[in-house]
C-alpha positions as CSV (number, residue, x, y, z in Angstrom):
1,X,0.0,0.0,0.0
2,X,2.6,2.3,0.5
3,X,4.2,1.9,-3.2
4,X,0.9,2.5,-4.1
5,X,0.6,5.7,-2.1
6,X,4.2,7.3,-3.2
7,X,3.5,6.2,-6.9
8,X,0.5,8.9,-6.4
9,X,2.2,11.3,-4.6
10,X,4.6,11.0,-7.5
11,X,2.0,12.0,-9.9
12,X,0.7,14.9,-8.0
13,X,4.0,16.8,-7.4
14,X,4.6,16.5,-10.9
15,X,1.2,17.9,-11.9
16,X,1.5,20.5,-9.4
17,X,5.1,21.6,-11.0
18,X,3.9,21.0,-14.3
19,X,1.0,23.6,-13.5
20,X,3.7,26.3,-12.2
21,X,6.0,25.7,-15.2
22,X,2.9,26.3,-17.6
23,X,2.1,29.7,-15.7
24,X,5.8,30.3,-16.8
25,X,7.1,29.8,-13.0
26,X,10.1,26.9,-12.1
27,X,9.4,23.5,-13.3
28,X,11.3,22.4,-9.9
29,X,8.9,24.7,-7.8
30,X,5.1,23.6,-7.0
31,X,1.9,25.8,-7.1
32,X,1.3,26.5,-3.7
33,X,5.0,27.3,-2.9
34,X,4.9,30.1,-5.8
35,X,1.4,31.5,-4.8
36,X,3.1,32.2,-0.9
37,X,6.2,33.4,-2.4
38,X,4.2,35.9,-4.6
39,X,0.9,36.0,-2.7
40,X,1.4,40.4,-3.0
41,X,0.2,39.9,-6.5
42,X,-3.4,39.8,-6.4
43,X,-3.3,36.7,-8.9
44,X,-1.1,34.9,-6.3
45,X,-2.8,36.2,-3.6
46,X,-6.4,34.9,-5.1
47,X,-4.6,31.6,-5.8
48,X,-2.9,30.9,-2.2
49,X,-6.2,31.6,-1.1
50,X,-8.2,28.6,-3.1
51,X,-5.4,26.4,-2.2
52,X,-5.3,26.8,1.3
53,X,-9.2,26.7,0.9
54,X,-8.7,23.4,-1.0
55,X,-6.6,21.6,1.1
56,X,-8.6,22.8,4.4
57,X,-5.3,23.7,5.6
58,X,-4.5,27.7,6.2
59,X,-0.9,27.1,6.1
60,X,-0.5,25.0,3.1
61,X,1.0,27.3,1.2
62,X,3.4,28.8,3.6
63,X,4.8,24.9,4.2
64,X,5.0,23.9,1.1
65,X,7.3,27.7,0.6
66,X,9.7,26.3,3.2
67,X,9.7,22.5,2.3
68,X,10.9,24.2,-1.3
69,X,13.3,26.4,0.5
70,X,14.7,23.7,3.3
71,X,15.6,21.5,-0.4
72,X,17.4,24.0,-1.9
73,X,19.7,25.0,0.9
74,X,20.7,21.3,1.3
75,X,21.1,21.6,-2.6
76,X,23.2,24.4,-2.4
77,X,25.1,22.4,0.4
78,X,25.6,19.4,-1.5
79,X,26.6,21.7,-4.7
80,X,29.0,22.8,-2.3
């Protein structure tokens, strides 16, 4: 069950970053994490605001910002 599970979770990171490179944003970056780092725009604001509303979760977006972040300082690490 859990093959089963991360083979979806799979499929849903790479829709979300297919979604961000199509509104000409990072294909290594989701959705949500782009609409908190831009949520001044009022498209990005309008947008964090139906995903948080979508995933019940007020601070979806914001986690999903530092999740990005936290894997790109240990990029940048590793890069060394």
């Amino acid at each position: 069950m859990a093959v089963l599970k991360r083979y979806f979770w799979n499929w849903f990171i790479w829709w979300t970053q297919g979604l961000n490179t199509l509104l000409a944003g990072s294909p290594d970056e989701s959705t949500s994490s782009r609409a908190y780092r831009l949520r001044e725009r009022i498209f990005w604001r309008q947008l964090h605001g139906l995903i948080n509303f979508l995933f019940r979760d007020k601070v979806h977006c914001r986690d999903a910002y530092y999740i990005e972040a936290a894997k790109l300082e240990g990029w940048n690490r590793h890069k060394g």
